[in-house]
matplotlib code that plots the C-alpha trace (Angstrom):
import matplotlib.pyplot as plt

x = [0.0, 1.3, 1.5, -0.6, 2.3, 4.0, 8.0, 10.1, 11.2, 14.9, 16.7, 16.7, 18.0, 21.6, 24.3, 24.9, 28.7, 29.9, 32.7, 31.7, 30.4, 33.7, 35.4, 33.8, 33.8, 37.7, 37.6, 35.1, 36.2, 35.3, 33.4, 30.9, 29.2, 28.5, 25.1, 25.4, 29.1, 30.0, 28.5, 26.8, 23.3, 20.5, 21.2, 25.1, 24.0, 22.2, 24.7, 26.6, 24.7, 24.3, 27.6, 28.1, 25.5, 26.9, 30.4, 29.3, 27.5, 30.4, 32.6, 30.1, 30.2, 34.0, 33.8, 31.7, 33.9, 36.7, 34.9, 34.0, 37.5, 38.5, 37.6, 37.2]
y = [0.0, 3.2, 6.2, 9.5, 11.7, 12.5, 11.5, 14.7, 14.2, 14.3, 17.3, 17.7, 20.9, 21.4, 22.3, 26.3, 27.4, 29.2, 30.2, 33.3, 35.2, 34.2, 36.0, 38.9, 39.7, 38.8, 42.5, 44.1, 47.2, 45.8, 49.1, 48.7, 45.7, 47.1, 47.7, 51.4, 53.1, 55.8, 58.8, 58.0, 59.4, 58.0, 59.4, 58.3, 54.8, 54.4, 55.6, 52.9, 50.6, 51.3, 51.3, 47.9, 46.5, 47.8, 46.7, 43.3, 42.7, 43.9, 41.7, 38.6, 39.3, 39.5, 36.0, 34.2, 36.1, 34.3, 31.1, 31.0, 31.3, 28.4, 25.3, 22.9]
z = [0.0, -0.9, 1.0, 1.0, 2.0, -1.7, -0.9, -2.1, -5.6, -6.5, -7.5, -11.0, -11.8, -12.6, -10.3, -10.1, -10.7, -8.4, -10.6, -12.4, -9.1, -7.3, -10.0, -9.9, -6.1, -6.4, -8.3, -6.9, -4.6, -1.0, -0.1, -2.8, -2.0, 1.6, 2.8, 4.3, 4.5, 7.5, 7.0, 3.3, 2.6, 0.5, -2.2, -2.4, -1.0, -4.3, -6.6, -5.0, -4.9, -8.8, -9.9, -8.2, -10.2, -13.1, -12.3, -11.3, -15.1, -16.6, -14.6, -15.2, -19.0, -18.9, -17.5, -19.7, -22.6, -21.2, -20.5, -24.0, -25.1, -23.2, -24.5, -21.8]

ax = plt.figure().add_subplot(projection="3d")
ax.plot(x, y, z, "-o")
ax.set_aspect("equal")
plt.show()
């Protein structure tokens, strides 16, 4: 007899590399992936926060530019 509690179903999706984040926080500035510096206002919190997301992309695209490059 079976049971009425479904049993989780295996994990199916794939693995997530880890790779291209490590190599972008390995260059990223330490001070802009803080949550709120000494003495920063809103506004310059934002700006930060805004060029770290822009830096980060540009980081991730370098990455899989290289990746691609390699052949593995």
């Amino acid at each position: 007899m079976g049971s009425i509690i479904p049993l989780p179903q295996p994990r199916t999706a794939p693995d997530l590399d880890p790779r291209p984040l490590a190599y972008a926080l390995s260059r990223m500035a330490p001070g802009l992936t803080a949550l709120v510096l000494p003495g920063e206002d809103w506004d310059a919190m934002m700006a930060r926060r805004q060029a770290a997301a822009d830096i980060l992309d540009d980081l991730l695209a370098e990455f899989a530019a290289e990746a691609e490059a390699v052949t593995w």
